[in-house]
C-alpha positions in Angstrom: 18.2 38.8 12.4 20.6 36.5 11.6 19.9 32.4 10.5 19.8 30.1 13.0 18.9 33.3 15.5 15.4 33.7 17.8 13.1 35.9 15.9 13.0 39.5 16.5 10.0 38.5 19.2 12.6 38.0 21.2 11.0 35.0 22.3 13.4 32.3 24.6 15.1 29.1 22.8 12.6 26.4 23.5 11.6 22.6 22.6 10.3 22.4 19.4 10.3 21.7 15.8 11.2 24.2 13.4 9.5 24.5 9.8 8.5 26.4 7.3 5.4 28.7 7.1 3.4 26.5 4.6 3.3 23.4 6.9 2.6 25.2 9.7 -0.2 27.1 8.4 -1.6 23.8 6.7 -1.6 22.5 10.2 -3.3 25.2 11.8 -6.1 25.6 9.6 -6.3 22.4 8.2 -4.9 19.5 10.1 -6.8 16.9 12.0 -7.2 19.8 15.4 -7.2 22.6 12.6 -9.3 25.6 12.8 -11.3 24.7 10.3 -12.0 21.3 11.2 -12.5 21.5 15.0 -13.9 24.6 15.2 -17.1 23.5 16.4 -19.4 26.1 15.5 -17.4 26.6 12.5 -15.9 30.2 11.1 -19.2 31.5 11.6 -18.6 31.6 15.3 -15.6 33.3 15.1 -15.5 36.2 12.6 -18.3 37.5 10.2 -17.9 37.8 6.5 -20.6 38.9 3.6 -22.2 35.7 3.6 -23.0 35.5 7.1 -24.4 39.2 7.7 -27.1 39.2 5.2 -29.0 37.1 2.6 -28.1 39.8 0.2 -24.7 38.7 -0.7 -26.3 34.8 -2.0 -29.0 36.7 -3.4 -26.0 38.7 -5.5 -24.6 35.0 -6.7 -27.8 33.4 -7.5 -28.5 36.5 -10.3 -24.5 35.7 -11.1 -25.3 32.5 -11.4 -28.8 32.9 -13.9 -26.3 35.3 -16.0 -23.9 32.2 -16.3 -26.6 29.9 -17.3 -27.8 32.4 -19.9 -24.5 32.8 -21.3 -24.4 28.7 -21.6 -27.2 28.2 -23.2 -29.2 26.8 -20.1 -28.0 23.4 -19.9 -30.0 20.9 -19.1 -27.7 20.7 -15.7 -25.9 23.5 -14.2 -23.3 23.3 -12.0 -22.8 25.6 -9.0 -19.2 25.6 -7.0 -18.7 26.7 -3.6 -15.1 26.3 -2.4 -14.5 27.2 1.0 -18.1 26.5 1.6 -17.7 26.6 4.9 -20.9 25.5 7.1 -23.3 25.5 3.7 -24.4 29.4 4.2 -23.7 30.2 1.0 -24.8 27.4 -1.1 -28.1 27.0 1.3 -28.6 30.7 0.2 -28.3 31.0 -3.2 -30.1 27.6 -3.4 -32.9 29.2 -2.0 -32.7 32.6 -3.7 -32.8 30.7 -7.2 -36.0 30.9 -9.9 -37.5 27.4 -9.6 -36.7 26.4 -13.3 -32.9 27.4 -12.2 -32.8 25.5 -9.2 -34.7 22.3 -10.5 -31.5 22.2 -13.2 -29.1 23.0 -11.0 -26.3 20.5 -9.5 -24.4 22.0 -6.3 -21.2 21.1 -4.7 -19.6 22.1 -1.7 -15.9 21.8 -1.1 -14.5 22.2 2.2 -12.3 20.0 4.4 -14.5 20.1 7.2 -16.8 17.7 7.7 -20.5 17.4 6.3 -22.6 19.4 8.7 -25.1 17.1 10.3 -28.5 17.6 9.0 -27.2 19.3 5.7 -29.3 19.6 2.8 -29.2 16.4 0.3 -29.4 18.3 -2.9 -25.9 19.7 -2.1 -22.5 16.9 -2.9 -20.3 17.4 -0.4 -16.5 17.0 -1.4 -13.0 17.7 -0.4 -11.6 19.2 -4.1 -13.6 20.2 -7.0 -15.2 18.1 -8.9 -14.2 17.2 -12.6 -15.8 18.6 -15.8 -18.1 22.0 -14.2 -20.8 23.3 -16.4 -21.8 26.4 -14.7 -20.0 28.7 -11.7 -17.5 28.0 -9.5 -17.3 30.5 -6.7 -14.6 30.8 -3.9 -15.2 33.5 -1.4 -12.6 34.8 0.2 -11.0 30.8 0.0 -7.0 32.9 -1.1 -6.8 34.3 2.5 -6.6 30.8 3.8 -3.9 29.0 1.3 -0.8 28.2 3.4 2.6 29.2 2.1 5.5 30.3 2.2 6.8 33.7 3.8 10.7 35.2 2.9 12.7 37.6 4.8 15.6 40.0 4.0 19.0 39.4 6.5 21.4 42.0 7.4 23.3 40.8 4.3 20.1 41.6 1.6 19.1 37.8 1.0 16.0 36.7 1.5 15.8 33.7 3.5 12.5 31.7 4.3 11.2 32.0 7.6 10.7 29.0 10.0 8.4 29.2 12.9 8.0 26.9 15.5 4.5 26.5 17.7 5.1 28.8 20.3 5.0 31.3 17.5 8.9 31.8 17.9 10.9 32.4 13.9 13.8 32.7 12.8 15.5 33.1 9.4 16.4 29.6 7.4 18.2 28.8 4.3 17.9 31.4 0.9 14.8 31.7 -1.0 15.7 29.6 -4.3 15.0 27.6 -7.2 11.4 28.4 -8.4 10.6 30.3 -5.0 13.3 32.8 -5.7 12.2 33.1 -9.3 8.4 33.8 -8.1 9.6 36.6 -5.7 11.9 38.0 -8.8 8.9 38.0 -10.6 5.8 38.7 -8.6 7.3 40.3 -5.2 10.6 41.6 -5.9 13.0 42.5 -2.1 15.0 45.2 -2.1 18.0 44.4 -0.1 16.8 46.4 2.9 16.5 44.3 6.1 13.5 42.6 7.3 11.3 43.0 4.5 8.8 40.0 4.0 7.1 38.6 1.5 4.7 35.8 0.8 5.7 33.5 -1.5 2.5 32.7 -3.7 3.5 29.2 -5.3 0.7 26.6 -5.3 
């Protein structure tokens, strides 16, 4: 596949912008009619992980979570973490799973761009980033499968090239991987020259 080419989809040339992976995946997820903020019954209602099957898996982080406040001494506040957090399942479960002595001292945040569930218990802060200055445990489960960026691709000539996508899920092959991209992919995901190999670029 050659720059400025349809994907090897074969898909037809059609209206549309063409960008890189990041944004579009930031869009998708993320962006005003983003997966994770329209999705009205949330990820729960599409796909199952650990913390939805079972009551086990908050169980599991509330002991994490009394070995961490061992370890520190017991402060007079803990903090607890949950980015990604979702709907609240987590944080709802290990709140509850807690000793009381635990629970009384601890301070809970969850950090997700969705919206505050309606009804959603007031012990827990509700925020879009992590907060500043965390005495205790911050937790992100399974929060890496859903960071947008970048992906390159290998040409007929051996260079990788990012790949642009446009909404109808068309790509094609834009300008060389460079600059600290290229130096990321030297480093952590090295291409052999061997056409149409990907790789996803892992740069904050």
């Amino acid at each position: 596949m050659t720059p400025g080419t349809v994907g090897s989809k074969g898909a037809p040339e059609t209206h549309g912008t063409w960008r890189g992976w990041r944004e579009a995946m930031h869009e998708a997820l993320y962006g005003p009619e983003g997966f994770y903020r329209a999705a009205s019954r949330g990820p729960a209602g599409h796909f199952r992980t650990s913390v939805h099957a079972s009551p086990l898996f908050a169980g599991a982080v509330a002991r994490l979570l009394c070995r961490v406040d061992e370890a520190l001494g017991r402060p007079a506040v803990l903090d607890f973490v949950d980015v990604g957090a979702g709907r609240g399942e987590l944080i709802t479960g290990v709140l509850a799973a807690l000793p009381a002595d635990v629970a009384a001292r601890t301070r809970a945040y969850a950090v997700e761009v969705a919206a505050r569930p309606e009804g959603f218990d007031r012990r827990v802060q509700w925020l879009t980033r992590p907060p500043d200055g965390v005495t205790g445990l911050l937790f992100a489960n399974e929060w890496l499968d859903n960071v947008p960026l970048e992906v390159a691709e290998v040409d007929a000539a051996g260079v990788a090239r990012r790949v642009l996508v446009r909404d109808d899920g068309a790509e094609r092959l834009g300008e060389p991987v460079a600059g600290a991209e290229a130096a990321w992919l030297a480093r952590w995901w090295p291409l052999p020259a061997e056409e149409g190999l990907r790789a996803e670029i892992g740069l904050p």
